[in-house]
C-alpha positions as CSV (number, residue, x, y, z in Angstrom):
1,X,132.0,116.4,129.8
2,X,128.5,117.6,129.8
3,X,125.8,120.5,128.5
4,X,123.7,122.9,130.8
5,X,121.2,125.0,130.0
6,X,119.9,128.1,131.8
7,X,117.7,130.3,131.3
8,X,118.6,134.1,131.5
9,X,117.0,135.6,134.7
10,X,116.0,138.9,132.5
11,X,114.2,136.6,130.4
12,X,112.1,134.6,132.8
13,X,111.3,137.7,134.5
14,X,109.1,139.0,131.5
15,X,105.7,138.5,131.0
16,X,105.6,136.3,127.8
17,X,108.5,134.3,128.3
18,X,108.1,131.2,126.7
19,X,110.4,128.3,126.6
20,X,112.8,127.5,123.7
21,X,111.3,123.8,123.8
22,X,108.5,122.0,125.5
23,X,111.5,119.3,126.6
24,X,113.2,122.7,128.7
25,X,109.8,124.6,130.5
26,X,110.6,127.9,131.9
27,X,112.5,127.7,135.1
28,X,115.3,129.1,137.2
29,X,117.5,126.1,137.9
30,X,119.9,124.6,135.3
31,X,118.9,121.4,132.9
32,X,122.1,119.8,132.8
33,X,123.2,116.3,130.7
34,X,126.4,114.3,130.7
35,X,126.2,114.6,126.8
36,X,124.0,117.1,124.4
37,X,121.1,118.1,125.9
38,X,118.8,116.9,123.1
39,X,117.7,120.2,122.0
40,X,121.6,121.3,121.6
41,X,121.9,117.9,119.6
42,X,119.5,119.2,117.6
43,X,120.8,122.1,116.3
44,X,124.4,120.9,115.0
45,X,124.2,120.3,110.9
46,X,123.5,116.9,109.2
47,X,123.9,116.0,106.1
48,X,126.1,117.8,103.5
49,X,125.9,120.5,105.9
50,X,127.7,118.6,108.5
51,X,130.2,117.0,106.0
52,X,131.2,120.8,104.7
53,X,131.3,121.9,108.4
54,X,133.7,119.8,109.8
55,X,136.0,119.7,106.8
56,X,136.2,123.4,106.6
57,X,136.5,123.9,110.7
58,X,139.1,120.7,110.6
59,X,136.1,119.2,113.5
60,X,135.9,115.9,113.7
61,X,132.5,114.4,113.4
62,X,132.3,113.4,116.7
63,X,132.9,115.9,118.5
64,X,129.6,117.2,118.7
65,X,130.6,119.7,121.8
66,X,133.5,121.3,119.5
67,X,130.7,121.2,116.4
68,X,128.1,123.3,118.8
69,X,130.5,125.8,120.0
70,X,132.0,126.6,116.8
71,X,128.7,126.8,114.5
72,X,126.2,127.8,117.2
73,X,127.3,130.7,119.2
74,X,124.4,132.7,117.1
75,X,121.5,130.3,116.1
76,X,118.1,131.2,115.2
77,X,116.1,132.4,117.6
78,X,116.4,132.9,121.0
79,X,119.3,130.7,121.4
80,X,123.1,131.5,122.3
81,X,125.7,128.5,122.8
82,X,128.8,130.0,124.8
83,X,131.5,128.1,126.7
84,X,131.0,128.5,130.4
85,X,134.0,130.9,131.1
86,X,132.9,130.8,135.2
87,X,135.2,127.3,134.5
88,X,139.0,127.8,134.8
89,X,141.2,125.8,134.0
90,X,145.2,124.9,135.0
């Protein structure tokens, strides 16, 4: 299992586009990773934030894709994280 990361076309088409992270400049082409990318590592909780997380979405700590998808669909900024439904499965 891996992580991708694309850029919306409607975003690097306007004039101040800048990238969400220096580690992922602006481009067309997907930045793809057998694990996390280590931005999306970065925004799953730690802590006591991770500890109430997992408990109360029954997620085990270590499944860090499962942990994205369920507490990061709407982070700050300009950031979605959305399963890719183009996949199908069966």
């Amino acid at each position: 299992m891996g992580s991708r990361f694309t850029y919306d076309p409607e975003w690097l088409a306007l004039s101040g586009a800048i990238p969400v992270s220096l580690t992922l400049p602006l481009r067309p082409e997907p930045y793809e990773s057998r694990g996390l990318l280590p931005f999306l590592e970065n925004l799953l909780p730690e802590g006591w934030l991770l500890e109430l997380s997992t408990a109360k979405l029954k997620i085990p700590k270590d499944d860090a894709f499962g942990l994205l998808l369920a507490t990061c669909a709407d982070c700050v900024g300009a950031v979605e994280v959305l399963p890719d439904d183009s996949r199908q499965t069966g």
